[in-house]
mmCIF file of the N, C-alpha and C atoms, coordinates in Angstrom:
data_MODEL
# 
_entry.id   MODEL 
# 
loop_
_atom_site.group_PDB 
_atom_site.id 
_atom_site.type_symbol 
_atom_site.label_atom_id 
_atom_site.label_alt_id 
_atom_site.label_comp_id 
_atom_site.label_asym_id 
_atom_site.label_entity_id 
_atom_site.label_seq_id 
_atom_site.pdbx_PDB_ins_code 
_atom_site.Cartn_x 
_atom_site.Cartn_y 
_atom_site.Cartn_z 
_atom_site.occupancy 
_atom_site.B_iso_or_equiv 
_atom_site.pdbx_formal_charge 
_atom_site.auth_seq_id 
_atom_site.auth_comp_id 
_atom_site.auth_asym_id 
_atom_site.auth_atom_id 
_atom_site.pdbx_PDB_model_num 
ATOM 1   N N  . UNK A 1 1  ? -9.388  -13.808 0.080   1.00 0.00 ? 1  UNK A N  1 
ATOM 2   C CA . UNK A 1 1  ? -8.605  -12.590 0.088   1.00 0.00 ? 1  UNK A CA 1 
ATOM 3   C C  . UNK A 1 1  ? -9.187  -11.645 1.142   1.00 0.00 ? 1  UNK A C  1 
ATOM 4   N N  . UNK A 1 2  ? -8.517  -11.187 1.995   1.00 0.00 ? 2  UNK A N  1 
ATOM 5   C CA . UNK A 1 2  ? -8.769  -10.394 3.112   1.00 0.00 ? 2  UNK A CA 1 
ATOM 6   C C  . UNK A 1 2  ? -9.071  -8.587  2.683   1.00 0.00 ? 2  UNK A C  1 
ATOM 7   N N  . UNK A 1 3  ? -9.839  -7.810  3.220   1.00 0.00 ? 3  UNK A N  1 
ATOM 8   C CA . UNK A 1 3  ? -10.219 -6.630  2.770   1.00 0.00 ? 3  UNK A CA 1 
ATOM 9   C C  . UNK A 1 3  ? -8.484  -5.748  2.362   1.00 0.00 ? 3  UNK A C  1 
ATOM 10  N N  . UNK A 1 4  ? -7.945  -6.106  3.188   1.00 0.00 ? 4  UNK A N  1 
ATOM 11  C CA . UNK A 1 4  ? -6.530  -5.224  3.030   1.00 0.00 ? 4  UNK A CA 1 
ATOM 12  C C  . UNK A 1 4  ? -5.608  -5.807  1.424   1.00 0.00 ? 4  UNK A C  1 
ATOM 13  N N  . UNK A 1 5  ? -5.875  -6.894  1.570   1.00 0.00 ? 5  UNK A N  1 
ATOM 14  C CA . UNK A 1 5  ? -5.324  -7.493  0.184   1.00 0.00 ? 5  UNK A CA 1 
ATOM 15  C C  . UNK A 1 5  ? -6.156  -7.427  -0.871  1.00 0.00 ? 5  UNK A C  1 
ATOM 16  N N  . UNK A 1 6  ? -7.064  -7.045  -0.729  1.00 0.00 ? 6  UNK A N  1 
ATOM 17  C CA . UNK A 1 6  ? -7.823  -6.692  -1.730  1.00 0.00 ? 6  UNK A CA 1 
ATOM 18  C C  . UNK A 1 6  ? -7.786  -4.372  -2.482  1.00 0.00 ? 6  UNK A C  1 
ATOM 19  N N  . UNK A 1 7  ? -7.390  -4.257  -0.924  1.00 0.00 ? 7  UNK A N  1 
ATOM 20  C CA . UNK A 1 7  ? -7.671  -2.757  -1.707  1.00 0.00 ? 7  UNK A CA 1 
ATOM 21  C C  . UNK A 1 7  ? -5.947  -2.527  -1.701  1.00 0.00 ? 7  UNK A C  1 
ATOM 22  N N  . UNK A 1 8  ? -5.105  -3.053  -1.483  1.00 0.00 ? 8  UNK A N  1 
ATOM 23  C CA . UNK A 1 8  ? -3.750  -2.969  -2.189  1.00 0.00 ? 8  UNK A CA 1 
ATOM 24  C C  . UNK A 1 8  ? -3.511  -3.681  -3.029  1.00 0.00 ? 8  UNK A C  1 
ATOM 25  N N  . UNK A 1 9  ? -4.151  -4.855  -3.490  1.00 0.00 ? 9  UNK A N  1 
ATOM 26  C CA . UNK A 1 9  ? -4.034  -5.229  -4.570  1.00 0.00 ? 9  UNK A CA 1 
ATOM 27  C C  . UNK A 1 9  ? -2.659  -6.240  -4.379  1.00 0.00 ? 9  UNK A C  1 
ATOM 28  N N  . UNK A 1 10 ? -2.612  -6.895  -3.568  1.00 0.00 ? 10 UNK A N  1 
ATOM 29  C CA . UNK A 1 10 ? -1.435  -7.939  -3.086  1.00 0.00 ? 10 UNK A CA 1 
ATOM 30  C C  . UNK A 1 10 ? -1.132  -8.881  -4.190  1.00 0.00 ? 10 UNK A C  1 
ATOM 31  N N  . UNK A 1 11 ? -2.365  -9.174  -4.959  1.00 0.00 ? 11 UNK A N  1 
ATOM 32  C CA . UNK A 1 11 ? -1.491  -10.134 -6.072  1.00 0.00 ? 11 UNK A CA 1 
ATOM 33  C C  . UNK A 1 11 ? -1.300  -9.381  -7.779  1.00 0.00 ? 11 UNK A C  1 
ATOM 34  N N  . UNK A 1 12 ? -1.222  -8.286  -7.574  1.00 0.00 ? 12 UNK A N  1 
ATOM 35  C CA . UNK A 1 12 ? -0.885  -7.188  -8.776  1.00 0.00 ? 12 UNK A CA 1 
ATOM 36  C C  . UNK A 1 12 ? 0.683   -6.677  -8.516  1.00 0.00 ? 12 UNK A C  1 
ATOM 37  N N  . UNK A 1 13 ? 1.527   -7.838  -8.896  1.00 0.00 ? 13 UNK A N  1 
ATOM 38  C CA . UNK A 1 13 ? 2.730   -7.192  -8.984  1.00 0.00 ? 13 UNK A CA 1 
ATOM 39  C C  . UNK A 1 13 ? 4.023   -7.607  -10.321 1.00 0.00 ? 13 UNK A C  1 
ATOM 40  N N  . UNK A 1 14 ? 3.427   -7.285  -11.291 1.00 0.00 ? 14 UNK A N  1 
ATOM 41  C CA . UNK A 1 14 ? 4.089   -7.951  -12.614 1.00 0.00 ? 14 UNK A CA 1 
ATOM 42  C C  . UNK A 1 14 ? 5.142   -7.908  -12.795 1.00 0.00 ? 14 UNK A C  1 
ATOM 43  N N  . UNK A 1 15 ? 6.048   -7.261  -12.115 1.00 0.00 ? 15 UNK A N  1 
ATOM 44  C CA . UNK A 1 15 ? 7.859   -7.406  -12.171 1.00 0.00 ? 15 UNK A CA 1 
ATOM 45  C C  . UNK A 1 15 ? 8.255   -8.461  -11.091 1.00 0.00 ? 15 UNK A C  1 
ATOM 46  N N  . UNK A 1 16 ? 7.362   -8.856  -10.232 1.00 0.00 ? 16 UNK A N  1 
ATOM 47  C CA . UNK A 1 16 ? 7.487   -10.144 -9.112  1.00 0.00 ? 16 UNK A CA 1 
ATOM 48  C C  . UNK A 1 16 ? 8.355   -9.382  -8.109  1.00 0.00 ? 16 UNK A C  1 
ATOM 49  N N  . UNK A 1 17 ? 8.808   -8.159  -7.931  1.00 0.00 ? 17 UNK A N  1 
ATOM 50  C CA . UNK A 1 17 ? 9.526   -7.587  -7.204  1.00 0.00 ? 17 UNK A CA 1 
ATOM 51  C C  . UNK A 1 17 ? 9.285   -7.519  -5.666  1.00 0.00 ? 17 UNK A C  1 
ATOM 52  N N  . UNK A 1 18 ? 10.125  -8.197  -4.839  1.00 0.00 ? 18 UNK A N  1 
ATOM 53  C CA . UNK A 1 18 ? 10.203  -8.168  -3.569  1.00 0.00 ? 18 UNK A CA 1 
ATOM 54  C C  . UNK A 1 18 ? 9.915   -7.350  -2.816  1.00 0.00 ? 18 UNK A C  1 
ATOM 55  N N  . UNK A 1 19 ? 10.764  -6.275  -2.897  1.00 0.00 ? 19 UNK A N  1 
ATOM 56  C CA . UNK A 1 19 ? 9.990   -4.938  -2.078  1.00 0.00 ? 19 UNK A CA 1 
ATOM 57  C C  . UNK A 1 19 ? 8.580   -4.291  -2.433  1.00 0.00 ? 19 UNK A C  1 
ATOM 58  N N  . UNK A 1 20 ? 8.077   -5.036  -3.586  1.00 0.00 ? 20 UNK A N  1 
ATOM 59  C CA . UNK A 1 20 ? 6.178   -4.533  -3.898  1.00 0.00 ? 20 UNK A CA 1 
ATOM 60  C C  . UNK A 1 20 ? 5.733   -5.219  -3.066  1.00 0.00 ? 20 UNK A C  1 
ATOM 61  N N  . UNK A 1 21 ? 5.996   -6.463  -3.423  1.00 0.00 ? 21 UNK A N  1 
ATOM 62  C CA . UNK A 1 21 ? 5.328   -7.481  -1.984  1.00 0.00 ? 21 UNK A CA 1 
ATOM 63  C C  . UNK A 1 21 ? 5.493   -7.474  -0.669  1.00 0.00 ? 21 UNK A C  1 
ATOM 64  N N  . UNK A 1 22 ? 6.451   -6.678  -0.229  1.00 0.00 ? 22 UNK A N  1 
ATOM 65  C CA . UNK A 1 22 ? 6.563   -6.788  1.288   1.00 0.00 ? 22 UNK A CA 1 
ATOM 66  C C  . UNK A 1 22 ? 6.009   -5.262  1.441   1.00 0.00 ? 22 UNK A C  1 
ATOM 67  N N  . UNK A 1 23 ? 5.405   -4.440  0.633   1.00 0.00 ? 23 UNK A N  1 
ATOM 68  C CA . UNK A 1 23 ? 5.006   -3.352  1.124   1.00 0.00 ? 23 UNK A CA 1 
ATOM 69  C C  . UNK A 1 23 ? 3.350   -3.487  1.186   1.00 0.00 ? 23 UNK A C  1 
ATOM 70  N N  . UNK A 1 24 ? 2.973   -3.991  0.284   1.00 0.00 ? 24 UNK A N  1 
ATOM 71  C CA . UNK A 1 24 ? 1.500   -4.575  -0.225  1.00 0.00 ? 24 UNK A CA 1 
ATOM 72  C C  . UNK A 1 24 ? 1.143   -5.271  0.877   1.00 0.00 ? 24 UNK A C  1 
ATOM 73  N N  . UNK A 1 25 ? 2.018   -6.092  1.190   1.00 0.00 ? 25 UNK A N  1 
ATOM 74  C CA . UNK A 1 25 ? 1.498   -7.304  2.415   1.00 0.00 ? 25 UNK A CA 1 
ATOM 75  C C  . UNK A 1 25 ? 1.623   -6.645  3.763   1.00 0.00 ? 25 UNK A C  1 
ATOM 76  N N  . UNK A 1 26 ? 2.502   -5.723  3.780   1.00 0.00 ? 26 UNK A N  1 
ATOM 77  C CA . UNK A 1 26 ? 2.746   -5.476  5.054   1.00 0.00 ? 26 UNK A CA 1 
ATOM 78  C C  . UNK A 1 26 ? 2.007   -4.608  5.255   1.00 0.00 ? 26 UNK A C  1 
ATOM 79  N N  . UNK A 1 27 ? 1.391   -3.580  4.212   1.00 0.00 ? 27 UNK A N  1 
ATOM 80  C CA . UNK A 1 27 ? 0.015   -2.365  4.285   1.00 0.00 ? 27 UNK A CA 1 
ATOM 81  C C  . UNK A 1 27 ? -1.488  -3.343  4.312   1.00 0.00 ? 27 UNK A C  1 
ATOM 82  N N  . UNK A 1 28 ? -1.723  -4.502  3.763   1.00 0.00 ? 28 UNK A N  1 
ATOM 83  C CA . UNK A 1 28 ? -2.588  -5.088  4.100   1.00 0.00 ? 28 UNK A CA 1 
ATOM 84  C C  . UNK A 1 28 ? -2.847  -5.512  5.421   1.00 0.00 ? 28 UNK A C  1 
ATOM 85  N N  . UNK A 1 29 ? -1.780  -5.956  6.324   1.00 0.00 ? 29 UNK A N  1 
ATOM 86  C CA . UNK A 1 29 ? -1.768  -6.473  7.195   1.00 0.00 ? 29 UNK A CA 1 
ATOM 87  C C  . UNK A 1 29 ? -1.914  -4.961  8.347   1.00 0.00 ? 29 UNK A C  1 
ATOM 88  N N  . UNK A 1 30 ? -1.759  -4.112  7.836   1.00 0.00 ? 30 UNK A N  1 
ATOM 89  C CA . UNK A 1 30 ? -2.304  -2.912  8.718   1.00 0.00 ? 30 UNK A CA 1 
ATOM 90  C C  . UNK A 1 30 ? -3.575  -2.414  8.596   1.00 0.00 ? 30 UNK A C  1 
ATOM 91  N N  . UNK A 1 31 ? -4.263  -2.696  7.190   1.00 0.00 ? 31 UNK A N  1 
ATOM 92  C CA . UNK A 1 31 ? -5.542  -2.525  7.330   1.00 0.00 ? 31 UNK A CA 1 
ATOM 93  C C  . UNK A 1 31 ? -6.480  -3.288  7.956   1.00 0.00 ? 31 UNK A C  1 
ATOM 94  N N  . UNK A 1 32 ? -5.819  -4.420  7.659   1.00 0.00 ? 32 UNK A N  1 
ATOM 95  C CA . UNK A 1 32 ? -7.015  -5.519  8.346   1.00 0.00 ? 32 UNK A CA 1 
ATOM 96  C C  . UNK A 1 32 ? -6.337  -5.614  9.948   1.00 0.00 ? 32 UNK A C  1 
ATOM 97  N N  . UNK A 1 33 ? -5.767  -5.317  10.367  1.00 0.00 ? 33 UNK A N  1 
ATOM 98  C CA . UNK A 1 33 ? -5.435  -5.443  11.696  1.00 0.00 ? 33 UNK A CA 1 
ATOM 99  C C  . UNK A 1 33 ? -6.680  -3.833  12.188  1.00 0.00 ? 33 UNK A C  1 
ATOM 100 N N  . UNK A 1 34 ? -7.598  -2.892  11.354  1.00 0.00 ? 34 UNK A N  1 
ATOM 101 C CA . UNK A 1 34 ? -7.510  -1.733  11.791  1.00 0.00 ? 34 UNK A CA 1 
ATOM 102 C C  . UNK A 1 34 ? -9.307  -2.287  11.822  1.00 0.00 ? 34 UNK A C  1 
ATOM 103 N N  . UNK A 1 35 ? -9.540  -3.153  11.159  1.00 0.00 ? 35 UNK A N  1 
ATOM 104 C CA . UNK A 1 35 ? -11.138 -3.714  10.346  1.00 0.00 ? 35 UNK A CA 1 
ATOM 105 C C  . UNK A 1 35 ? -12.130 -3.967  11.880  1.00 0.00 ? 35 UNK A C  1 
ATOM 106 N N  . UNK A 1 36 ? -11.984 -4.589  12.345  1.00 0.00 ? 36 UNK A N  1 
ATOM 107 C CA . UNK A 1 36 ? -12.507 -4.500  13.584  1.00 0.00 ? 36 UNK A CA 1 
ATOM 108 C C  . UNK A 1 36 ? -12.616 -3.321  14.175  1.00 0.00 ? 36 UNK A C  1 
ATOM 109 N N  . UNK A 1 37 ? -12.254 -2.239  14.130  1.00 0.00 ? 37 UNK A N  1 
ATOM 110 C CA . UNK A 1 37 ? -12.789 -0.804  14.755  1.00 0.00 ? 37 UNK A CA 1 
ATOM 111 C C  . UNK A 1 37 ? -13.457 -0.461  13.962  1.00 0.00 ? 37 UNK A C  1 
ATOM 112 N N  . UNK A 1 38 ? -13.089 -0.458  12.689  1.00 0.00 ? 38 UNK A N  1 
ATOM 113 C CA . UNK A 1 38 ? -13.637 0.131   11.464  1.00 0.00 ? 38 UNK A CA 1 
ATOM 114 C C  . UNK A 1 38 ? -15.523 -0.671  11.593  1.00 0.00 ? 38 UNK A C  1 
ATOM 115 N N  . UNK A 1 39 ? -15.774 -1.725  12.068  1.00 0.00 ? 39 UNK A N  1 
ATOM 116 C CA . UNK A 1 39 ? -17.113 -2.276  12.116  1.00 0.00 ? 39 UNK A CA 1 
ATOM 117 C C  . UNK A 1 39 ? -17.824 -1.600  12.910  1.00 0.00 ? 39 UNK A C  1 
ATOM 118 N N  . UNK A 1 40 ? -17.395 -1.138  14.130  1.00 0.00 ? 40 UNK A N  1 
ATOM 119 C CA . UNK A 1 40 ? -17.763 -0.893  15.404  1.00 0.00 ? 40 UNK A CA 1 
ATOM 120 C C  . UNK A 1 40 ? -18.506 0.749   14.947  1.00 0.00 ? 40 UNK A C  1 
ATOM 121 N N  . UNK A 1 41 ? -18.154 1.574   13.860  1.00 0.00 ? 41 UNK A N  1 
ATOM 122 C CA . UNK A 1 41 ? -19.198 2.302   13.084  1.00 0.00 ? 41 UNK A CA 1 
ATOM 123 C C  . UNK A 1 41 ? -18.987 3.872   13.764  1.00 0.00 ? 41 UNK A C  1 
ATOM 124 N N  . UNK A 1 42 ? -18.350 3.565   15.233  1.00 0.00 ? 42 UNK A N  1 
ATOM 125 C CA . UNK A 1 42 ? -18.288 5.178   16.120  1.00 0.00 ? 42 UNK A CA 1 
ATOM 126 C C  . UNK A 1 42 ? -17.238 5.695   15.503  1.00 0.00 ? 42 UNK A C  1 
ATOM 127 N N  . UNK A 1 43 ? -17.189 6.792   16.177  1.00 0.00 ? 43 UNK A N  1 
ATOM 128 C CA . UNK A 1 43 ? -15.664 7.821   16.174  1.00 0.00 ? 43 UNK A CA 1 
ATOM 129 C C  . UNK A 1 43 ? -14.731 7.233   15.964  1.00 0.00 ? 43 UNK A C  1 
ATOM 130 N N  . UNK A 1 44 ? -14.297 6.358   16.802  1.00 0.00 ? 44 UNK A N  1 
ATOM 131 C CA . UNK A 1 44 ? -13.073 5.230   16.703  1.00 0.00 ? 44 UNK A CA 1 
ATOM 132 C C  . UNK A 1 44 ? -13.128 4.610   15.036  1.00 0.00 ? 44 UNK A C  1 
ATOM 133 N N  . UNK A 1 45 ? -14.060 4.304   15.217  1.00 0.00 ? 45 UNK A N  1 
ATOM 134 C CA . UNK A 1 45 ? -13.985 3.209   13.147  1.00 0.00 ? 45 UNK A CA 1 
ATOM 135 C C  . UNK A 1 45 ? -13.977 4.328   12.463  1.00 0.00 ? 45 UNK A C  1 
ATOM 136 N N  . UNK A 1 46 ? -14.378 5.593   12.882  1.00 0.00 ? 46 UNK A N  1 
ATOM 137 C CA . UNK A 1 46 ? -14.212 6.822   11.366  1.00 0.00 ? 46 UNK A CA 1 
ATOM 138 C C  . UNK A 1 46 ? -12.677 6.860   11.677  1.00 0.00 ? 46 UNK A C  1 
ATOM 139 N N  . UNK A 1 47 ? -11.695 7.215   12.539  1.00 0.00 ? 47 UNK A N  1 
ATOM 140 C CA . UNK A 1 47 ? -11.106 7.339   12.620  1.00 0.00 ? 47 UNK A CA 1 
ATOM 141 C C  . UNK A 1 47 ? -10.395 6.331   12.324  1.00 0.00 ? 47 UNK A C  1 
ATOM 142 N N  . UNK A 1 48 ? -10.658 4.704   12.210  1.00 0.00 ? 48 UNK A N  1 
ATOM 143 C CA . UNK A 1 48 ? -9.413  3.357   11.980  1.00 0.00 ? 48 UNK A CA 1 
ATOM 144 C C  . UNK A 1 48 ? -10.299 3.849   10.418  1.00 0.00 ? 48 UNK A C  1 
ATOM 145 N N  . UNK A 1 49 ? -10.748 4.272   9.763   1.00 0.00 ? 49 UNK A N  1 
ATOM 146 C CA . UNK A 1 49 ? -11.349 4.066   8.124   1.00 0.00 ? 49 UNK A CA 1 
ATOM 147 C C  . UNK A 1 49 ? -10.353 5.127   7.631   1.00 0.00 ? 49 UNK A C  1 
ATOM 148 N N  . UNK A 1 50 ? -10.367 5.999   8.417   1.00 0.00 ? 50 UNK A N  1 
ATOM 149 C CA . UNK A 1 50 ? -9.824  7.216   7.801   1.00 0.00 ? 50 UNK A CA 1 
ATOM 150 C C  . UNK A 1 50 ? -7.806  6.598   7.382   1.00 0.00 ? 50 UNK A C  1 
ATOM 151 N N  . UNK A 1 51 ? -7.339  5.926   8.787   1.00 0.00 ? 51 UNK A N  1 
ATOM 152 C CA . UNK A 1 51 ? -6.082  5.218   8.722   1.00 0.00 ? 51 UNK A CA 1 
ATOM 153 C C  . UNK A 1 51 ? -5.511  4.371   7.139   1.00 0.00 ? 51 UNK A C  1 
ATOM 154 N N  . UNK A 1 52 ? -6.879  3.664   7.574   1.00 0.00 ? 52 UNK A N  1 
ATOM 155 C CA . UNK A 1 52 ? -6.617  2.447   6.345   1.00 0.00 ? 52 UNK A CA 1 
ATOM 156 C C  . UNK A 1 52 ? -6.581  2.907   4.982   1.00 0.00 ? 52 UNK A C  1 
ATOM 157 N N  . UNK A 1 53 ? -7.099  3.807   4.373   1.00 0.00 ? 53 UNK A N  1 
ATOM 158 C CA . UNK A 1 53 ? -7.308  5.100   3.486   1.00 0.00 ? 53 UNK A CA 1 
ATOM 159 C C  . UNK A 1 53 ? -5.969  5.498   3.407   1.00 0.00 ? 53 UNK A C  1 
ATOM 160 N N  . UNK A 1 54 ? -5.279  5.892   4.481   1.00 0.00 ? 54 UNK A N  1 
ATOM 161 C CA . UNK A 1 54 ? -4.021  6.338   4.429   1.00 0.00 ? 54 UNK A CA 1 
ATOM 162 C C  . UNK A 1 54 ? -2.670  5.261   4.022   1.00 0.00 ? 54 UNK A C  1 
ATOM 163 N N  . UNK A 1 55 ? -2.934  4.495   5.169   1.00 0.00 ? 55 UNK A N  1 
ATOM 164 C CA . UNK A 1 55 ? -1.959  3.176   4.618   1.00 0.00 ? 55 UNK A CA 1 
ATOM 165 C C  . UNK A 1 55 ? -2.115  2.799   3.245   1.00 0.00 ? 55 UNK A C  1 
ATOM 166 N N  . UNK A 1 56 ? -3.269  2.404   2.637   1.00 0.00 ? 56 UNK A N  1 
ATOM 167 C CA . UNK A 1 56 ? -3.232  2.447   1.440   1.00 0.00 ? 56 UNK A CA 1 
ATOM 168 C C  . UNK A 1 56 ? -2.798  3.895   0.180   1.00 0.00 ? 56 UNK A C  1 
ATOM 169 N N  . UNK A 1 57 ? -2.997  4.608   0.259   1.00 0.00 ? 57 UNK A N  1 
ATOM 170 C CA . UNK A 1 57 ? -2.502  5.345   0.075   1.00 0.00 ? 57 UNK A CA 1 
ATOM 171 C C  . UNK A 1 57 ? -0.644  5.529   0.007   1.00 0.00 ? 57 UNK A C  1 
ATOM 172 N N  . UNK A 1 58 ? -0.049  5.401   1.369   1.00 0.00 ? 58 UNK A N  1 
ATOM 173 C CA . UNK A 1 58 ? 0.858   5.543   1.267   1.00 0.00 ? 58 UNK A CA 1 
ATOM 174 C C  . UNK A 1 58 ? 1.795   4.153   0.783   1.00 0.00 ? 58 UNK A C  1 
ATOM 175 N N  . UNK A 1 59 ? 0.738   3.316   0.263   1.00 0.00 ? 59 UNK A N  1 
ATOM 176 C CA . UNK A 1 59 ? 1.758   2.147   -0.223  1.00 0.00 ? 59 UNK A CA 1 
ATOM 177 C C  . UNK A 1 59 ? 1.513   2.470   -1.932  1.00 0.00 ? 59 UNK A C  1 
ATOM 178 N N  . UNK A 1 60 ? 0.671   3.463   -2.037  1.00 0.00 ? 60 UNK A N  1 
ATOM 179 C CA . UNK A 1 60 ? 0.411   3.737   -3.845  1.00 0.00 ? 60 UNK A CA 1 
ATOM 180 C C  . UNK A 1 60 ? 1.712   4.297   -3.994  1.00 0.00 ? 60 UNK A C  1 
ATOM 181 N N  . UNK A 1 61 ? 2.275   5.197   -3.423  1.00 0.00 ? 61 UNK A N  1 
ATOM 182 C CA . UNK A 1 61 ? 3.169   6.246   -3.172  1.00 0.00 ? 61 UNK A CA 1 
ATOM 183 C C  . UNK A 1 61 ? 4.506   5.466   -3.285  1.00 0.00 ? 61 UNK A C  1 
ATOM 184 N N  . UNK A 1 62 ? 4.701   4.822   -2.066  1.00 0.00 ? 62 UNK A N  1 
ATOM 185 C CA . UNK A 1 62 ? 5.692   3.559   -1.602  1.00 0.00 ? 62 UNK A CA 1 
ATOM 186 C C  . UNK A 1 62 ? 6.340   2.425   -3.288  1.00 0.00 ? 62 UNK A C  1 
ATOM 187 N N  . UNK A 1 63 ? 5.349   1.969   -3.282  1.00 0.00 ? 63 UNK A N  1 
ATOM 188 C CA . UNK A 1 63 ? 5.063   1.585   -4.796  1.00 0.00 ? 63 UNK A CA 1 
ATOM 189 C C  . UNK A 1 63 ? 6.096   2.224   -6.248  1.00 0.00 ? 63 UNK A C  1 
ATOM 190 N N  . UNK A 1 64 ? 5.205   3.368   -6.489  1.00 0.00 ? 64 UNK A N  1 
ATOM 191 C CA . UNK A 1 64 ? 6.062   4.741   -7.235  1.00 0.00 ? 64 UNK A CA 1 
ATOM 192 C C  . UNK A 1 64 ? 6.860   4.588   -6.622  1.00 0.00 ? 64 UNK A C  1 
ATOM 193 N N  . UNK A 1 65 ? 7.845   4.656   -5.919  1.00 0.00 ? 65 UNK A N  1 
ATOM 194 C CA . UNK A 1 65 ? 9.146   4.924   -5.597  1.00 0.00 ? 65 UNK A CA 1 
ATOM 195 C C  . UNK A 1 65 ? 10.060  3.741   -5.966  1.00 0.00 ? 65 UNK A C  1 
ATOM 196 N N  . UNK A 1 66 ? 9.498   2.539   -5.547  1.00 0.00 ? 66 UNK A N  1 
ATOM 197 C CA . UNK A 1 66 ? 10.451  1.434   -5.431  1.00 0.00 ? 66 UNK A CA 1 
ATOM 198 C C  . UNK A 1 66 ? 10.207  1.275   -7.256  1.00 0.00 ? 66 UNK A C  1 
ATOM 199 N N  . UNK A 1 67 ? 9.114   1.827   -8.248  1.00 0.00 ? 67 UNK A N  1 
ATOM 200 C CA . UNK A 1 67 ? 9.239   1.397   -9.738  1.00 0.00 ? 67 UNK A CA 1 
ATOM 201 C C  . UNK A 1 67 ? 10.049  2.555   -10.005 1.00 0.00 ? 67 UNK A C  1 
ATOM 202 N N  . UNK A 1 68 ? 10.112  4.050   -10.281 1.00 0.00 ? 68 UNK A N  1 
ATOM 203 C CA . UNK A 1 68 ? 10.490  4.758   -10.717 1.00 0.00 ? 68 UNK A CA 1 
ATOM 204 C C  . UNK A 1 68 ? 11.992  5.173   -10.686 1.00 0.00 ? 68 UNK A C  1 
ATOM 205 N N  . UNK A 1 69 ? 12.600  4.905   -11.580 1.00 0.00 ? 69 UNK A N  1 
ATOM 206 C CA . UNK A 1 69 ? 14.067  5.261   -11.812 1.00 0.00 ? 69 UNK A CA 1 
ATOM 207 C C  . UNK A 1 69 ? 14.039  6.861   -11.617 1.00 0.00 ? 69 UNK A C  1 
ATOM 208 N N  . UNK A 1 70 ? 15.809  6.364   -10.803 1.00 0.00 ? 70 UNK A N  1 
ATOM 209 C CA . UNK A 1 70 ? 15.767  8.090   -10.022 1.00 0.00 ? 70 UNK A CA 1 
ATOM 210 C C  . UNK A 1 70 ? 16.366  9.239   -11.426 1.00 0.00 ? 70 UNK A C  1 
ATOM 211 N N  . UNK A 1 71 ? 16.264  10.167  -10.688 1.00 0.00 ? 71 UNK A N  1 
ATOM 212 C CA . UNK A 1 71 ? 16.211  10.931  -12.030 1.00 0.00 ? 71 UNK A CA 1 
ATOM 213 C C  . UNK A 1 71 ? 17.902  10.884  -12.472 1.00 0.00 ? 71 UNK A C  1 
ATOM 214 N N  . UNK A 1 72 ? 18.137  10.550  -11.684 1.00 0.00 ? 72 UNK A N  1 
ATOM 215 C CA . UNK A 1 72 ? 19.880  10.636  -12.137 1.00 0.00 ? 72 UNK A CA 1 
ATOM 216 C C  . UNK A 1 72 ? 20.255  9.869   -13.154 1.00 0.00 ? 72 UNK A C  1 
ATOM 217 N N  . UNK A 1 73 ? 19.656  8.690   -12.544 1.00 0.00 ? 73 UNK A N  1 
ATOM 218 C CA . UNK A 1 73 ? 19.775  7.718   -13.426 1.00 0.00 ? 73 UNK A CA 1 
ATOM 219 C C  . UNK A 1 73 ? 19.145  7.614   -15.183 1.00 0.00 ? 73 UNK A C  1 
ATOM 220 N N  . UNK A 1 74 ? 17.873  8.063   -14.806 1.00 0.00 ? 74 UNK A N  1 
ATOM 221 C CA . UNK A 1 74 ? 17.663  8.551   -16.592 1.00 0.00 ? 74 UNK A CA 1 
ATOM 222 C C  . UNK A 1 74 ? 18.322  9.493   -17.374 1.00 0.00 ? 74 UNK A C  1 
ATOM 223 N N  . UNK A 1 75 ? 18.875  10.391  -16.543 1.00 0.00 ? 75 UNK A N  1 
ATOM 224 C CA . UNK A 1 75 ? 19.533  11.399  -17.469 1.00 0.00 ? 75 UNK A CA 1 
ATOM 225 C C  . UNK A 1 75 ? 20.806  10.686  -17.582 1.00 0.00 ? 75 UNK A C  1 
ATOM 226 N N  . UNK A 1 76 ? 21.743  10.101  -17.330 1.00 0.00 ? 76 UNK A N  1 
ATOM 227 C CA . UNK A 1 76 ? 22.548  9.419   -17.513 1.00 0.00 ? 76 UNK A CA 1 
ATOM 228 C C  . UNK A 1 76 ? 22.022  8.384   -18.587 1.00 0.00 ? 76 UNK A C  1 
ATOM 229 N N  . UNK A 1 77 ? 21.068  7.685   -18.797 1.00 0.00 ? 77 UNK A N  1 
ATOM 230 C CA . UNK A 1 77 ? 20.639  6.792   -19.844 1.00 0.00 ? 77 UNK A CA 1 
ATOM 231 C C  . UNK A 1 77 ? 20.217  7.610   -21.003 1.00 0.00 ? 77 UNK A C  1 
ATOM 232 N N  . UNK A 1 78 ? 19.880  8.745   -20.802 1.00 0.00 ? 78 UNK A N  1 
ATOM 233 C CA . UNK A 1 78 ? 19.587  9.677   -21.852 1.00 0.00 ? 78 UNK A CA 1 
ATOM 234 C C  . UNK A 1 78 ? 20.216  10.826  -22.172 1.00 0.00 ? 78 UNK A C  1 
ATOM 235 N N  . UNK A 1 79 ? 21.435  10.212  -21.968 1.00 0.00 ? 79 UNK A N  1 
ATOM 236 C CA . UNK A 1 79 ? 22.749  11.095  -22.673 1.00 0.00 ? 79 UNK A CA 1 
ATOM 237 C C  . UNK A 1 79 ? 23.711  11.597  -22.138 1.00 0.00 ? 79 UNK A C  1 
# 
């Protein structure tokens, strides 16, 4: 398991849902594409660490969206 699939968590997706996986994989594949600067320890790797932080991040986010029923829709289920 590659560092990016590991801090998105690529095989944590219990509804098997397609768009988790192509966001997971596709934010992994931006972190570890970023890992090699990130070694190199200068300005540049604070700055690719600081990225990957973010990408992850914005796939927690990404995530929440694609699970969470819109609000329309619950209030319509709830009356």
């Amino acid at each position: 398991m590659t560092k990016g699939e590991y801090r998105v968590g690529v095989d944590f997706n219990p509804s098997g849902d397609e768009q988790i996986h192509t966001v997971k994989v596709t934010t992994a594949n931006l972190i570890d594409a970023l890992q090699p600067l990130v070694d190199l320890g200068d300005e540049a790797g604070r700055c690719a660490a600081i990225a990957q932080t973010k990408f992850e991040e914005a796939a927690m986010w990404a995530v929440k969206a694609i699970t969470k029923p819109s609000r329309h829709i619950q209030e319509e289920q709830d009356g």
